[in-house]
Steps between C-alpha positions, in 0.01 A plus 500: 500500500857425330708713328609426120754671346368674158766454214361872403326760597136493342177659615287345774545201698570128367188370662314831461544453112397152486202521710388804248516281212253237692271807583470635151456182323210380818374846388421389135349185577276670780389797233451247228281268724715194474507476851411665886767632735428189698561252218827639449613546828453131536688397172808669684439336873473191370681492175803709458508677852576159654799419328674809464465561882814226498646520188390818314384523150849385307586204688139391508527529075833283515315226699250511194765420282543147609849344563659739243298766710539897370634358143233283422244765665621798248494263197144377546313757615730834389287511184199591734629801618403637122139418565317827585351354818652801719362853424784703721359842489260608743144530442306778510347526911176565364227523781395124418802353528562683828159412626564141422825493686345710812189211478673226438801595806195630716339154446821283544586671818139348665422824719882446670644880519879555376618492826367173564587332147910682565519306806399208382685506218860660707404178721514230197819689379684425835373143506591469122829613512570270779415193307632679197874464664479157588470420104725759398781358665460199361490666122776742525768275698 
């Protein structure tokens, strides 16, 4: 963990308020059948998750810009962000859409208890991080 400096004070955690907004829209699309627990926990592993494990979400959006990076990024896809793709409220946790995120979990995890899945997971953290600092360095030198 790092420390960042908040600008102001504001409820809940940086991270902790970002991750909520990726929970509440994976809820939608899970209650609305678009997709399993599984599906999207593998659009984030190996879409978005890799690349903002070095760079984070803004600097990732400035390399999508091209050479005029951020600029160019905000002018051609800014008018997207007034397409009603996102539904930011929470839906109801009905008792199917928390039985198809306890099956769909239960099934992803293979029979492996918490425990087991925590360690493995704390392990690829360590190792990630590791190789995560070798890159860094050369990004923020």
């Amino acid at each position: 963990m790092n420390p960042i400096i908040v600008k102001k004070e504001l409820p809940g955690y940086l991270a902790d308020r970002l991750q909520e907004a990726l929970w509440r829209e994976g809820l939608h699309i899970i209650n609305e059948g678009y997709a399993t627990t599984k599906d999207l926990d593998r659009a984030i592993e190996d879409g978005p998750g890799l690349r903002w494990s070095l760079m984070g979400t803004f600097l990732t959006f400035h390399l999508a810009g091209g050479n005029a990076g951020m600029k160019h990024m905000l002018k051609q896809f800014g008018p997207a962000l007034k397409l009603p793709w996102t539904k930011l409220k929470a839906p109801k946790l009905s008792k199917k859409l928390s039985s198809r995120l306890i099956a769909g979990t239960k099934k992803q995890a293979k029979g492996k208890s918490v425990i087991k899945l925590s360690n493995i997971r704390d392990e690829y953290l360590v190792n990630l991080q590791k190789l995560r600092k070798k890159y860094e360095n050369k990004i923020r030198k």
